[in-house]
N, C-alpha and C positions, 0 to 999 in steps of 0.2 A: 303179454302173459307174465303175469308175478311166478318170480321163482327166485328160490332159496336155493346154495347148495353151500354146504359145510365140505371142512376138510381139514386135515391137523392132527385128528384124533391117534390111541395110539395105546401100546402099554408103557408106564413110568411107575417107576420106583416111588413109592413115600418120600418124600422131602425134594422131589424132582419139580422141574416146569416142563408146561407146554403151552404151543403157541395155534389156538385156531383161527381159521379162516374165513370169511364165508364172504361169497358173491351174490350179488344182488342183482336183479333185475325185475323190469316192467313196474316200477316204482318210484316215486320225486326220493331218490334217495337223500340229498341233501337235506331236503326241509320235512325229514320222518323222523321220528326219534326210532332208533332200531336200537332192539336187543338181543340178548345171549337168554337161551333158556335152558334147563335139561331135565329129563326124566333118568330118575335110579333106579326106578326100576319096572317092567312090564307090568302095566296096570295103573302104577301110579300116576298122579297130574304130574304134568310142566311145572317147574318150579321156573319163576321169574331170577335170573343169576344177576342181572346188569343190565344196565338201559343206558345209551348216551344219547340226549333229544338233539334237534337241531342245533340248537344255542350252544351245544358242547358240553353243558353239564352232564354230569356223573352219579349213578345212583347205583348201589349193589344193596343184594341179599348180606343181610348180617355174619351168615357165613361162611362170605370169600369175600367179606370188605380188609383190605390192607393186604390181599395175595393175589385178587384177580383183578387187571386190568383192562378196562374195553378201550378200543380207541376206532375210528372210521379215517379211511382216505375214500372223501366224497368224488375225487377225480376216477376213480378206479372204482369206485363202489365198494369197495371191499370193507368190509368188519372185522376185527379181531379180535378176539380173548386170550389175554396175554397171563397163564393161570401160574402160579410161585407156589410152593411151601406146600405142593399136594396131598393128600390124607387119601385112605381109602372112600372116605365118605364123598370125596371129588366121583369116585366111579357112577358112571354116568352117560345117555346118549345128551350129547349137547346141541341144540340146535337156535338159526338164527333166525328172527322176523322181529316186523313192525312190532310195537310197544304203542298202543296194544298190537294183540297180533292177528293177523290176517289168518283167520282160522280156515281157512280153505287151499291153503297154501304151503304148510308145514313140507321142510325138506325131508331128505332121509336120515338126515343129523351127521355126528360122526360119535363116533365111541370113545371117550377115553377109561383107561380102566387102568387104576391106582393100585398095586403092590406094596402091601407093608413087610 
């Protein structure tokens, strides 16, 4: 069974970082390109944040390119967004899946919510 689950989320101050998580399973995790998504707001689409494919390259949204960083540990499965220089425009549920993404599958995200 494909499953997502985030975690990390949280409240942070304007100019703060945070570090999510997210676990994978019932997936070739190695050889998927997995990403970071988040919706801002109820209603809104998923916005695509960062994608890291198998091969290791790196691809981000124009804006959180130079603040947010993805990285994978393929042993563990785990994904992370490693987010710097936060704005309130960061506020957000963030959530993780395949690139593309496995639209049957979406976790319950985690929440971050940015204070100026």
């Amino acid at each position: 069974q494909v499953q997502f689950v985030e975690s990390g989320g949280g409240l942070v101050q304007a100019g703060g970082s945070r570090r999510l998580s997210c676990t994978a399973s019932g997936i070739s995790f190695r050889y998927t390109a997995m990403a970071w998504y988040r919706r801002q707001a109820p209603g809104n689409q998923r916005e695509l944040v960062a994608t890291i494919h198998n091969g290791g390259a790196k691809t981000y949204a124009d804006s959180v390119k130079g603040r947010f960083t993805i990285s994978r540990d393929s042993a563990k499965t785990l994904l992370h967004l490693e987010m710097n220089s936060l704005t309130p425009d960061d506020t957000a549920v963030y959530y993780c899946n395949r690139n593309p993404p496995a639209n049957h599958y979406w976790g319950q995200g985690t929440q971050v919510t940015v204070s100026s």
